[in-house]
PDB file of N, H, CA, C and O in Angstrom:
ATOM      1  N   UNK A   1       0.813  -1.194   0.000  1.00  0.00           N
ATOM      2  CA  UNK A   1       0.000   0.000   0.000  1.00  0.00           C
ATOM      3  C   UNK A   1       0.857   1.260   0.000  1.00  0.00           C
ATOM      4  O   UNK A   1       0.317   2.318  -0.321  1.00  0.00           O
ATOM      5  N   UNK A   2       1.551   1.248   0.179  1.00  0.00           N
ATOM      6  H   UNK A   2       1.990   0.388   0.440  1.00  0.00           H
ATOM      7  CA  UNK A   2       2.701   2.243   0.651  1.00  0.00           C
ATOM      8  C   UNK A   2       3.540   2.732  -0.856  1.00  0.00           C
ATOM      9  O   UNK A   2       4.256   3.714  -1.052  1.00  0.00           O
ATOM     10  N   UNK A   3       3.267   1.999  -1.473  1.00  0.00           N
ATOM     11  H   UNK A   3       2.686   1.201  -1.313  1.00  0.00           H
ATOM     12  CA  UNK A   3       4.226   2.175  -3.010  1.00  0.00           C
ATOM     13  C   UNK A   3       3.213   1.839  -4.172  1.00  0.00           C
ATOM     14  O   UNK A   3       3.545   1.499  -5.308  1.00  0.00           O
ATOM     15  N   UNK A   4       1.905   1.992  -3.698  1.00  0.00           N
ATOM     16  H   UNK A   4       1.636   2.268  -2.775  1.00  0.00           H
ATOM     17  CA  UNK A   4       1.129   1.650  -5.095  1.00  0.00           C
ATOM     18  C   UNK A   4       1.283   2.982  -6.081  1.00  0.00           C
ATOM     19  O   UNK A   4       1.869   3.937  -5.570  1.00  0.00           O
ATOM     20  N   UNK A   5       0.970   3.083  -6.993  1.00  0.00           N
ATOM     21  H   UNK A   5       0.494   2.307  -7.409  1.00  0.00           H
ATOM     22  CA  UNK A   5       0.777   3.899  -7.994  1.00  0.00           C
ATOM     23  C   UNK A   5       0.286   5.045  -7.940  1.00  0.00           C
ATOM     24  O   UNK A   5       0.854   6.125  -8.104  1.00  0.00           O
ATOM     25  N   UNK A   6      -1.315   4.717  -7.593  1.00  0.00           N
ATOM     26  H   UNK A   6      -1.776   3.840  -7.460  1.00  0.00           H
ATOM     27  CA  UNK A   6      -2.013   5.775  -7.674  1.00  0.00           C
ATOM     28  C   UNK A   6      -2.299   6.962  -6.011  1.00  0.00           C
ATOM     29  O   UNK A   6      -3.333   7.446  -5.551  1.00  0.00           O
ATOM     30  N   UNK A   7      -1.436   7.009  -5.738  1.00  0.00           N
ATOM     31  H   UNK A   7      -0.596   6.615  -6.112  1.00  0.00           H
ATOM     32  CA  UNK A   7      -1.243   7.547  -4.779  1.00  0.00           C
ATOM     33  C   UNK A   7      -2.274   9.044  -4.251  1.00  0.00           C
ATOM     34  O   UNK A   7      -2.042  10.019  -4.965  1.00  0.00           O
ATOM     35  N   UNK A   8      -3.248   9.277  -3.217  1.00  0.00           N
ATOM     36  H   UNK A   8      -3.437   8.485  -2.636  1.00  0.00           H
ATOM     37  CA  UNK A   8      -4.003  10.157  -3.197  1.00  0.00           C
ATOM     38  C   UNK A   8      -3.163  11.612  -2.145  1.00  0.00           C
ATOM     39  O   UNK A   8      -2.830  11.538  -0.963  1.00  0.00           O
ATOM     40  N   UNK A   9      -3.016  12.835  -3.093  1.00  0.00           N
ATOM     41  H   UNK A   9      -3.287  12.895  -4.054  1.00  0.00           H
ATOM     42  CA  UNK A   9      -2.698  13.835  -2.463  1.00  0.00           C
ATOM     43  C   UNK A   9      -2.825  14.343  -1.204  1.00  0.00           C
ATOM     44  O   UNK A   9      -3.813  14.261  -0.473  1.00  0.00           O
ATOM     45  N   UNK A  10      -1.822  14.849  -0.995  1.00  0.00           N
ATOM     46  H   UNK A  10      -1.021  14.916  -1.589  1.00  0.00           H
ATOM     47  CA  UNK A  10      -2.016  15.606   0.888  1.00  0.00           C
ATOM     48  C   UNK A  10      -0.785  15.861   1.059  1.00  0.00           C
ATOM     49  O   UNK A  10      -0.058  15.309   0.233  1.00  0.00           O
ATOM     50  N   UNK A  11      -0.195  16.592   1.941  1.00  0.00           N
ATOM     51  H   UNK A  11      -0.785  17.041   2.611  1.00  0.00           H
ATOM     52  CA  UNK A  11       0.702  18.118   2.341  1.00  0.00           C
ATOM     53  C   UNK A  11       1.172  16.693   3.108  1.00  0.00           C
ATOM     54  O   UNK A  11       2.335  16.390   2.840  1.00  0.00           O
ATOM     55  N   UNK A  12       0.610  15.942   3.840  1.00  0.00           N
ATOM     56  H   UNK A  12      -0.334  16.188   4.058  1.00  0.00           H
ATOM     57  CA  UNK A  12       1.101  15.121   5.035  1.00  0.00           C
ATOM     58  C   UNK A  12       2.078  14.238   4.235  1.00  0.00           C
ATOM     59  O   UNK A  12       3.144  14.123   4.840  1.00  0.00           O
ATOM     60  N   UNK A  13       2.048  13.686   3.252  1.00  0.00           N
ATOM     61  H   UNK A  13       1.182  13.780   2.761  1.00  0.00           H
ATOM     62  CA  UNK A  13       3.129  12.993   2.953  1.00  0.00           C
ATOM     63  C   UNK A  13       3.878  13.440   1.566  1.00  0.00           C
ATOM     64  O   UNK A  13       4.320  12.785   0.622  1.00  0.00           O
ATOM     65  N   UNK A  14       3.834  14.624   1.809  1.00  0.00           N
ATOM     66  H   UNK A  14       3.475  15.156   2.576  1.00  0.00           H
ATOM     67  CA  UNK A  14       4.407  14.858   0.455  1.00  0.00           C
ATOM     68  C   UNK A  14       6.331  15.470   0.436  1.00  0.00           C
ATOM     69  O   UNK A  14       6.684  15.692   1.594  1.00  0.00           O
ATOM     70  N   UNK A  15       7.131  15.656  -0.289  1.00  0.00           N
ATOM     71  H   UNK A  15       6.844  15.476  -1.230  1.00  0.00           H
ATOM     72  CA  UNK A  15       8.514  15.572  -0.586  1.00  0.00           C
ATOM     73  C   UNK A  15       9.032  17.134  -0.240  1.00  0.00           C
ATOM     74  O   UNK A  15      10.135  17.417   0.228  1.00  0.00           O
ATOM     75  N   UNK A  16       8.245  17.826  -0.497  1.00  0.00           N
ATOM     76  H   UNK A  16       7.349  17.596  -0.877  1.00  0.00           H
ATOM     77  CA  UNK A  16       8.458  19.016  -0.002  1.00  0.00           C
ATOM     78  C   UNK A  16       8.012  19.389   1.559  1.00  0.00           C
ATOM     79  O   UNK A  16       8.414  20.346   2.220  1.00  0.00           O
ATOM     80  N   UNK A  17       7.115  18.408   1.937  1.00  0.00           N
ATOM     81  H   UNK A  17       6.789  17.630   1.400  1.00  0.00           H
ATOM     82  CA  UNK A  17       6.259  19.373   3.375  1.00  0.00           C
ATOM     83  C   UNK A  17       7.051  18.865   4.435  1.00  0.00           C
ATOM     84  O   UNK A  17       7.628  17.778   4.466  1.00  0.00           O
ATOM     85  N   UNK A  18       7.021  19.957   5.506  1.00  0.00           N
ATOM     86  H   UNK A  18       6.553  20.840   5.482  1.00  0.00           H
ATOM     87  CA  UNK A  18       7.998  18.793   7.022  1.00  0.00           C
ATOM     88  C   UNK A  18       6.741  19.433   7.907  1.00  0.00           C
ATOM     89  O   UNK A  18       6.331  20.592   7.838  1.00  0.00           O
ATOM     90  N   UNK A  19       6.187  18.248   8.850  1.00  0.00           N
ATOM     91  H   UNK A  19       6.520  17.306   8.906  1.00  0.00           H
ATOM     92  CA  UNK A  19       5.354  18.470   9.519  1.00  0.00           C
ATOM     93  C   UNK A  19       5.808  19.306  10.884  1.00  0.00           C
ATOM     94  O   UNK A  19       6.750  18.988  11.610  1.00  0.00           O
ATOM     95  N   UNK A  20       4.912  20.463  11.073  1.00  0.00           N
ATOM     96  H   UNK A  20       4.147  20.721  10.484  1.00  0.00           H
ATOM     97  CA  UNK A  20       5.293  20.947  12.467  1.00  0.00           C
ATOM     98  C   UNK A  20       4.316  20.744  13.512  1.00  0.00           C
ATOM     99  O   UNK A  20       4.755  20.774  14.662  1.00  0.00           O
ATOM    100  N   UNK A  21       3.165  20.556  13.358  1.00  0.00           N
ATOM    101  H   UNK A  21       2.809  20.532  12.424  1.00  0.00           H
ATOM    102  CA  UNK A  21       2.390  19.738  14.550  1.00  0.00           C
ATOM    103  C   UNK A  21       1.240  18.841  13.949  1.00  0.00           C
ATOM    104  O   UNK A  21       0.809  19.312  12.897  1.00  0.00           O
ATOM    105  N   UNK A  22       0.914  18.212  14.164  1.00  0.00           N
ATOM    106  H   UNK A  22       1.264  17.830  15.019  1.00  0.00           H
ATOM    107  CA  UNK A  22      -0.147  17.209  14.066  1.00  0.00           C
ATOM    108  C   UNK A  22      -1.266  17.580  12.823  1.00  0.00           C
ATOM    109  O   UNK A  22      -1.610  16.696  12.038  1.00  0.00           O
ATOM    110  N   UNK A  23      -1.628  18.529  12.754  1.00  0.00           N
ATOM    111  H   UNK A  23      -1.348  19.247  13.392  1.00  0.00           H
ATOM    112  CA  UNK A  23      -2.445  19.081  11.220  1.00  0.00           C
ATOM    113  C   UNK A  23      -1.601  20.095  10.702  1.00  0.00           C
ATOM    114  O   UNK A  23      -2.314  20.823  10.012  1.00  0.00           O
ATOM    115  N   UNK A  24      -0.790  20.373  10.700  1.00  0.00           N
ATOM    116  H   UNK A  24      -0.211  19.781  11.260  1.00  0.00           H
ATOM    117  CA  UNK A  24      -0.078  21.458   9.927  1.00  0.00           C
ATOM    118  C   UNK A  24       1.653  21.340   9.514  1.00  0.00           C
ATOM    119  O   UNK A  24       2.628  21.225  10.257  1.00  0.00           O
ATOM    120  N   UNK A  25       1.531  21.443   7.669  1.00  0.00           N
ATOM    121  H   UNK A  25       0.739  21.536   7.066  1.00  0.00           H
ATOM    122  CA  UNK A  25       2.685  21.391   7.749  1.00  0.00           C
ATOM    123  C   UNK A  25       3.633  22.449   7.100  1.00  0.00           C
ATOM    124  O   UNK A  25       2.883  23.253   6.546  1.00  0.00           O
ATOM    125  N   UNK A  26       4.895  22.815   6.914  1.00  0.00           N
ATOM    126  H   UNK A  26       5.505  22.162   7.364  1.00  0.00           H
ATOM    127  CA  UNK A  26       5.284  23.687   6.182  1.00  0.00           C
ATOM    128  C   UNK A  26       5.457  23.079   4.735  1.00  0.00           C
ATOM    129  O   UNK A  26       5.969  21.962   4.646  1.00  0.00           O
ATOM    130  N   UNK A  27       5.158  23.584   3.876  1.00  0.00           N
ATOM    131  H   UNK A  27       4.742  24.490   3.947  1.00  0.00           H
ATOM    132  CA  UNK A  27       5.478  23.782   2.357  1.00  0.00           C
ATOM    133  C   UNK A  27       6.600  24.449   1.844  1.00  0.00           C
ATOM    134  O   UNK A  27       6.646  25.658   2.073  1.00  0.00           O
ATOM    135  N   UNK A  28       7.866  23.753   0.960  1.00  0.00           N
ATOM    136  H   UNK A  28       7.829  22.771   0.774  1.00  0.00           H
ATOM    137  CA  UNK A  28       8.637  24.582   0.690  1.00  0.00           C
ATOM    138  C   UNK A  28       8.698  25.365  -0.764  1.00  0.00           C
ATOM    139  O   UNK A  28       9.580  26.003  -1.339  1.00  0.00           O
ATOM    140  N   UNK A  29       7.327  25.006  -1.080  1.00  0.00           N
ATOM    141  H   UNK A  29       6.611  24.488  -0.613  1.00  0.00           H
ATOM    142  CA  UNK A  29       6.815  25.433  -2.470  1.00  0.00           C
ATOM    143  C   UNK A  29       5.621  26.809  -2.362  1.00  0.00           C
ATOM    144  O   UNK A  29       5.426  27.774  -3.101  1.00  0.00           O
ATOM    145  N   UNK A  30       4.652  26.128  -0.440  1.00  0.00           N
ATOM    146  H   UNK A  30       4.810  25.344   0.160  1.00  0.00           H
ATOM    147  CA  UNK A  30       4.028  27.002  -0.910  1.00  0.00           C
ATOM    148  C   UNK A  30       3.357  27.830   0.643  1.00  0.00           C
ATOM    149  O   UNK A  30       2.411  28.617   0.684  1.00  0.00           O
ATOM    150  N   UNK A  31       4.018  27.448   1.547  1.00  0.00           N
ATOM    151  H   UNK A  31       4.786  26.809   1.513  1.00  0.00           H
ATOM    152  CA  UNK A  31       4.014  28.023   2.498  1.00  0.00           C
ATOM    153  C   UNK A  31       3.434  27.055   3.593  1.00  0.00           C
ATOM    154  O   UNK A  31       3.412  25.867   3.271  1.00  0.00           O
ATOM    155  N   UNK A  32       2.973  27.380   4.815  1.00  0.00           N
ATOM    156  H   UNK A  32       2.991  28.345   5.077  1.00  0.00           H
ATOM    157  CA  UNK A  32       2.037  27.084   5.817  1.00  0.00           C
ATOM    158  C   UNK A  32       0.733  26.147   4.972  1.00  0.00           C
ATOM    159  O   UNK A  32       0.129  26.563   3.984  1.00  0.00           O
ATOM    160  N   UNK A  33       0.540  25.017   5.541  1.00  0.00           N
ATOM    161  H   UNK A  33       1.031  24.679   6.344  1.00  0.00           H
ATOM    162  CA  UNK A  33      -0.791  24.374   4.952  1.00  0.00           C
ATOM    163  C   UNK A  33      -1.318  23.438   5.964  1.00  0.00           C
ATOM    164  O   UNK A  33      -0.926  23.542   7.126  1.00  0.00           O
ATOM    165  N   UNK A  34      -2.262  22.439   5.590  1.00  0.00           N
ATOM    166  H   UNK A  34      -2.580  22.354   4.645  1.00  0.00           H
ATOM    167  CA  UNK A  34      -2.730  21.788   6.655  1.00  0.00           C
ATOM    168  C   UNK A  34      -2.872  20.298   6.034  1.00  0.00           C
ATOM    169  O   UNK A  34      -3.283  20.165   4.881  1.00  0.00           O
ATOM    170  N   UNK A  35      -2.570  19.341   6.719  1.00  0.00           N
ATOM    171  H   UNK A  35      -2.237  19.449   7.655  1.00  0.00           H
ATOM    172  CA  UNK A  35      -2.435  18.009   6.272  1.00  0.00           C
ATOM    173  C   UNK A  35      -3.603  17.291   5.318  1.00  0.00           C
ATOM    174  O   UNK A  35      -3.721  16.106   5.007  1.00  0.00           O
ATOM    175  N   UNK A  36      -4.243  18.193   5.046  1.00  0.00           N
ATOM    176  H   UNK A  36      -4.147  19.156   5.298  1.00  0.00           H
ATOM    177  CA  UNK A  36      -5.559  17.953   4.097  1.00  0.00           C
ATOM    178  C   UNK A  36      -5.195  18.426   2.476  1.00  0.00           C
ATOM    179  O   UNK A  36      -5.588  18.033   1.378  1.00  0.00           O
ATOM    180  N   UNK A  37      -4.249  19.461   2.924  1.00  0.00           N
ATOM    181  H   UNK A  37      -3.929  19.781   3.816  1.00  0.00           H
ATOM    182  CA  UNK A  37      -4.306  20.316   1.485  1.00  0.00           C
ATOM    183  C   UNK A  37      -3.571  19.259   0.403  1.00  0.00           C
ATOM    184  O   UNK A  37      -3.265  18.072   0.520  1.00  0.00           O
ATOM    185  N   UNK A  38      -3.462  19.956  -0.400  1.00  0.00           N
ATOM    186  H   UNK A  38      -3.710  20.920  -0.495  1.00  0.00           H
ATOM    187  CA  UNK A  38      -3.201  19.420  -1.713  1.00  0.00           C
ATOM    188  C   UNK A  38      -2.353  20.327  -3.170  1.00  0.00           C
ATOM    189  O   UNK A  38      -3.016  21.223  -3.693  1.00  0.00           O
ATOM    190  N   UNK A  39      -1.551  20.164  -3.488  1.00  0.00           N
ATOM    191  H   UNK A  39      -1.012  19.436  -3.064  1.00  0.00           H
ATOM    192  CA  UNK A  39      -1.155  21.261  -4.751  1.00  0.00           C
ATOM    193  C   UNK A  39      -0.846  20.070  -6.330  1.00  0.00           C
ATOM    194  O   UNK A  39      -0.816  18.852  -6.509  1.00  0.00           O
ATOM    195  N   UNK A  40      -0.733  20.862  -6.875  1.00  0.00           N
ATOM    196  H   UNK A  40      -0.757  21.852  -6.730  1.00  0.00           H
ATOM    197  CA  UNK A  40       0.191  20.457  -8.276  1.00  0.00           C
ATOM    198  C   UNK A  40       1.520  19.992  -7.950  1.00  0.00           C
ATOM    199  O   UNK A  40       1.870  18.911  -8.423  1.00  0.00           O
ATOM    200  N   UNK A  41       2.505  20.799  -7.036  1.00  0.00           N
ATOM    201  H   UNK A  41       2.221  21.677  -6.652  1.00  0.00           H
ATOM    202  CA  UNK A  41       3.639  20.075  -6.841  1.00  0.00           C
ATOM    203  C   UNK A  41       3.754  19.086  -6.270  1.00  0.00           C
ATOM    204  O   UNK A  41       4.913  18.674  -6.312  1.00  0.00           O
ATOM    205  N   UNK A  42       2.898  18.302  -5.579  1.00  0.00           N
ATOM    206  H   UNK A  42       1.956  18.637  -5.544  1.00  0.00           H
ATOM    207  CA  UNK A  42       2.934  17.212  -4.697  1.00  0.00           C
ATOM    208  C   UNK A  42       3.927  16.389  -5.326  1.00  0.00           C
ATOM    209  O   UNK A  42       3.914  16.421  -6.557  1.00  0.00           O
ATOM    210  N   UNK A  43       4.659  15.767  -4.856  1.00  0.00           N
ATOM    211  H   UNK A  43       4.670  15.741  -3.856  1.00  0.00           H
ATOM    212  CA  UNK A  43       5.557  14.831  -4.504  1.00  0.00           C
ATOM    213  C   UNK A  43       5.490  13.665  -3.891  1.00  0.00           C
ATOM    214  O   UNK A  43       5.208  14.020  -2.747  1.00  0.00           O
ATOM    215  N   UNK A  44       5.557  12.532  -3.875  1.00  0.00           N
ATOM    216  H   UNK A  44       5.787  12.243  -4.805  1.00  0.00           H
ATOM    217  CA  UNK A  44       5.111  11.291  -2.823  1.00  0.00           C
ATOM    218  C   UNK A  44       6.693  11.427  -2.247  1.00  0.00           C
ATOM    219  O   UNK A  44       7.662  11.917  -2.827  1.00  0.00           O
ATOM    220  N   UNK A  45       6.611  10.771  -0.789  1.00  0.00           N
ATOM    221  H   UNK A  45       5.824  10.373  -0.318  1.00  0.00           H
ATOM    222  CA  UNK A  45       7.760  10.869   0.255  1.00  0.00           C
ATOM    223  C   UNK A  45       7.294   9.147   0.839  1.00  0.00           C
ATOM    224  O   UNK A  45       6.897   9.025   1.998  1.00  0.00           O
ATOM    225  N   UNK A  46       7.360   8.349   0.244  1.00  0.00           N
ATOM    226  H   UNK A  46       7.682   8.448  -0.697  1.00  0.00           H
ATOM    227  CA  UNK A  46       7.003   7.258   0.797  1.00  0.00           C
ATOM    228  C   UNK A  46       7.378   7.131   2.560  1.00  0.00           C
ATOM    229  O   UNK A  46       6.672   6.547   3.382  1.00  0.00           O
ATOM    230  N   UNK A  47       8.533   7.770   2.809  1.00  0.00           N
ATOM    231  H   UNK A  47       9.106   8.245   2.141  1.00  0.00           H
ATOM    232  CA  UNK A  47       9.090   7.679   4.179  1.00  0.00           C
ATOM    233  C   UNK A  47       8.299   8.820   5.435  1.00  0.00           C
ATOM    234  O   UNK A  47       8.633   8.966   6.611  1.00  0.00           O
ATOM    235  N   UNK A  48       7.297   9.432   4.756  1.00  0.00           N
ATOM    236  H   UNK A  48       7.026   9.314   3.801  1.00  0.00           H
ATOM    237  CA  UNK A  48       6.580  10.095   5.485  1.00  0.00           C
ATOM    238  C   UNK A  48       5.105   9.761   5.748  1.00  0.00           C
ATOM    239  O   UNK A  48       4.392  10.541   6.379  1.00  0.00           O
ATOM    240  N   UNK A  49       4.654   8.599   5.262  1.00  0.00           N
ATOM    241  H   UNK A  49       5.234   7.966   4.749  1.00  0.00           H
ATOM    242  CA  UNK A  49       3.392   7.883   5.378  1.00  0.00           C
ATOM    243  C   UNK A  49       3.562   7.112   6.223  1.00  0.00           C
ATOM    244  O   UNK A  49       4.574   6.414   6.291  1.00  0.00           O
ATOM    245  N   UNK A  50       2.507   7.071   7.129  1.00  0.00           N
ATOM    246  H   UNK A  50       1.684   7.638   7.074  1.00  0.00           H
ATOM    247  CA  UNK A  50       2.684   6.141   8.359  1.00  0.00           C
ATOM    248  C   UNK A  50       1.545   5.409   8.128  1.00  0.00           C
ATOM    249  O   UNK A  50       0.452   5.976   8.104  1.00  0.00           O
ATOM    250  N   UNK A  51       1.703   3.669   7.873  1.00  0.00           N
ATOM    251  H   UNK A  51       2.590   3.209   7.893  1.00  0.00           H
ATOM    252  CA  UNK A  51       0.460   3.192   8.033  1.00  0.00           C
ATOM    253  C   UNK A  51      -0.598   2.788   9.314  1.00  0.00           C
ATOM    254  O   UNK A  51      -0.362   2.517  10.491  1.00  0.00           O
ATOM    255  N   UNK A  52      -1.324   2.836   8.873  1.00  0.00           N
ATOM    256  H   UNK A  52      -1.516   3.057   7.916  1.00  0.00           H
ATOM    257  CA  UNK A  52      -2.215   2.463   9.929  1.00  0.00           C
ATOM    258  C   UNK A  52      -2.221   1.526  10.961  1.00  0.00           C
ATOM    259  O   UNK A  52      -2.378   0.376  10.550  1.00  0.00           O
ATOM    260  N   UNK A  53      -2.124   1.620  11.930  1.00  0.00           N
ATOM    261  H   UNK A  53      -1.997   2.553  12.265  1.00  0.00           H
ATOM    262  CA  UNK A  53      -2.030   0.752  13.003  1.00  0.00           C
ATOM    263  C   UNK A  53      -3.079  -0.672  12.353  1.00  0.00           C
ATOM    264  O   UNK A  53      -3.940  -0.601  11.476  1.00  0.00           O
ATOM    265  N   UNK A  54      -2.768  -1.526  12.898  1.00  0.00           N
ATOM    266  H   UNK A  54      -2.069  -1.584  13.611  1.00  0.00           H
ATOM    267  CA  UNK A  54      -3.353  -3.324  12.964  1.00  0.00           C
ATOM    268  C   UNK A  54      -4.299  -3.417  14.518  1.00  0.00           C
ATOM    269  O   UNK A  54      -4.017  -3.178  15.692  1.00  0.00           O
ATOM    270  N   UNK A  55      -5.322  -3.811  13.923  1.00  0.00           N
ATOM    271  H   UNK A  55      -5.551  -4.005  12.970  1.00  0.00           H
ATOM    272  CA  UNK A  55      -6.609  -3.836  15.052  1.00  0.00           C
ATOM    273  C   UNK A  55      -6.022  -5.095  15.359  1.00  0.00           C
ATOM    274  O   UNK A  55      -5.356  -5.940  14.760  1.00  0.00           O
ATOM    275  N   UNK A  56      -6.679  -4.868  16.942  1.00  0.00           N
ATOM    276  H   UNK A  56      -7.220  -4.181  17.429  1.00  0.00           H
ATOM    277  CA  UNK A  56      -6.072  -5.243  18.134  1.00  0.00           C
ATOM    278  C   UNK A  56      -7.391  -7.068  17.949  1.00  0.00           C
ATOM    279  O   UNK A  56      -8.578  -7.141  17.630  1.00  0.00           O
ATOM    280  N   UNK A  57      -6.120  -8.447  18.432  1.00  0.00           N
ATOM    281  H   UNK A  57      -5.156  -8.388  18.691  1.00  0.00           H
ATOM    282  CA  UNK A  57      -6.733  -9.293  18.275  1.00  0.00           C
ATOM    283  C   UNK A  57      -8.019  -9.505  19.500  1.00  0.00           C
ATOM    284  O   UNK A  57      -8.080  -9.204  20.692  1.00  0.00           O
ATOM    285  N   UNK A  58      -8.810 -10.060  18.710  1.00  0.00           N
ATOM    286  H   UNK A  58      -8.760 -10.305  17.742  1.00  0.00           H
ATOM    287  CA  UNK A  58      -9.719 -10.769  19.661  1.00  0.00           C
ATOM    288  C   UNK A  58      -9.642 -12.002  19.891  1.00  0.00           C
ATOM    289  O   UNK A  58      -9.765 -12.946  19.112  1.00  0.00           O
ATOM    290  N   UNK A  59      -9.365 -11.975  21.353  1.00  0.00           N
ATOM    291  H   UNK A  59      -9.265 -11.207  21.986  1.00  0.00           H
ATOM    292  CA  UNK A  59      -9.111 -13.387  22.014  1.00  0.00           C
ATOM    293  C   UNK A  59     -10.333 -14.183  22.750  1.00  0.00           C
ATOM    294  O   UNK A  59     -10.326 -15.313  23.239  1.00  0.00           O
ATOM    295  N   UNK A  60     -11.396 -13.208  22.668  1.00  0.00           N
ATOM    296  H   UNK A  60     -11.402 -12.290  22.271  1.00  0.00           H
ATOM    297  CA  UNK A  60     -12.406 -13.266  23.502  1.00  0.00           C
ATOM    298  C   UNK A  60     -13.531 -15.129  23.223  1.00  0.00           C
ATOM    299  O   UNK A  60     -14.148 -15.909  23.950  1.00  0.00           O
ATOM    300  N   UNK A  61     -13.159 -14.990  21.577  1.00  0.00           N
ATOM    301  H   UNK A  61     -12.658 -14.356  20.987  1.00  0.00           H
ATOM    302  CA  UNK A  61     -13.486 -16.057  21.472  1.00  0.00           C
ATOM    303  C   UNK A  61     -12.944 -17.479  21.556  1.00  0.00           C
ATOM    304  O   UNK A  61     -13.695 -18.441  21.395  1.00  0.00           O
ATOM    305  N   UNK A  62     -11.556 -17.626  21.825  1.00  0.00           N
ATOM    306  H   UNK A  62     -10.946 -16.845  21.956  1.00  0.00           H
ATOM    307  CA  UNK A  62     -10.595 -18.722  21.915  1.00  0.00           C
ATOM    308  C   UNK A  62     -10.987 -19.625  23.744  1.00  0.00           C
ATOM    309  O   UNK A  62     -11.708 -18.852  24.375  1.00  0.00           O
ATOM    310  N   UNK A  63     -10.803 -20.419  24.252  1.00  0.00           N
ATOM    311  H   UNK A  63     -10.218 -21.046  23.739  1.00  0.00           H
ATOM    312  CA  UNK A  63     -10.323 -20.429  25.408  1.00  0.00           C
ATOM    313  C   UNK A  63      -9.071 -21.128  25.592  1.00  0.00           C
ATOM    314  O   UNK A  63      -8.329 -21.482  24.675  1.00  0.00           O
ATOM    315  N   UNK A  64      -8.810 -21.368  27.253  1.00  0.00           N
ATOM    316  H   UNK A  64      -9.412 -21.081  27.997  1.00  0.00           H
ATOM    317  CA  UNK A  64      -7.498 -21.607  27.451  1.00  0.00           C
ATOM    318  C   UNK A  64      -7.274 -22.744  27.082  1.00  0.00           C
ATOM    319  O   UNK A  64      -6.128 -22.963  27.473  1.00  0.00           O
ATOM    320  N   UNK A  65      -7.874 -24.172  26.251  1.00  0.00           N
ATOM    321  H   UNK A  65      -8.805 -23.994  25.934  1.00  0.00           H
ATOM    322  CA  UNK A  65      -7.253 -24.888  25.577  1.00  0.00           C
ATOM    323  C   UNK A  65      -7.147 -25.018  24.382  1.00  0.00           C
ATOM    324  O   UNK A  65      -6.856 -26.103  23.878  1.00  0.00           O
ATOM    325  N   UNK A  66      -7.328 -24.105  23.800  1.00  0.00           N
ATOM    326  H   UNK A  66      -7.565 -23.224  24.210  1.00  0.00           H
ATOM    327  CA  UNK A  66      -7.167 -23.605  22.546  1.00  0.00           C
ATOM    328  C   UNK A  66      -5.879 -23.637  22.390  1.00  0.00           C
ATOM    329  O   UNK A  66      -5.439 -24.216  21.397  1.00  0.00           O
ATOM    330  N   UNK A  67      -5.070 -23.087  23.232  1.00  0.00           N
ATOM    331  H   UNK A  67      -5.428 -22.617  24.039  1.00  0.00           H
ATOM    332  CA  UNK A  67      -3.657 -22.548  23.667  1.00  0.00           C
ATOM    333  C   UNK A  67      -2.526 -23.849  24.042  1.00  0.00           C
ATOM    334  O   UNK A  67      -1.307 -23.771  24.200  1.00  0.00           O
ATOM    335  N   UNK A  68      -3.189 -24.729  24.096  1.00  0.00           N
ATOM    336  H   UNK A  68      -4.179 -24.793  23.968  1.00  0.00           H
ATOM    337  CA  UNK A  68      -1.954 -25.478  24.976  1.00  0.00           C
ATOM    338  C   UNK A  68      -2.231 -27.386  23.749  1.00  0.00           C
ATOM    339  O   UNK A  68      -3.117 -27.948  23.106  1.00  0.00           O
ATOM    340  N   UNK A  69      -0.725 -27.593  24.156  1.00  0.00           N
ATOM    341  H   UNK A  69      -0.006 -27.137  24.679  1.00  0.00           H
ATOM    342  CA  UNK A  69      -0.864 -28.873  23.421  1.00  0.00           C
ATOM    343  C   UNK A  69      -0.996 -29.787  23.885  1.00  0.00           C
ATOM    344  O   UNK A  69      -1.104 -30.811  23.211  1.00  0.00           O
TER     345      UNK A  69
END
């Protein structure tokens, strides 16, 4: 997911932007923006995409000999 093709725009991961807090980043193309925005220069920064965390397992349905051999 991280290197597909069609990659969807945003300031948050792009080659020019360095994030300075949590929604806002600087642009060195186009100033102050917010992790939503979007330009023509966009750039992909693969190393600035963070994927999404992995939902947490459910154990609820297993029991304890499920577990043991």
């Amino acid at each position: 997911m991280l290197f597909r093709k069609k990659i969807e725009r945003s300031c948050a991961y792009c080659f020019y932007g360095v994030r300075l807090e949590e929604d806002l980043v600087l642009c060195s193309k186009k100033g102050m923006r917010t992790t939503a925005d979007k330009c023509r220069k966009f750039r992909y920064d693969p190393c600035k995409r963070v994927p999404p965390k992995p939902k947490a397992l459910d154990l609820s349905k297993y029991e304890s000999e499920d577990f043991s051999l």
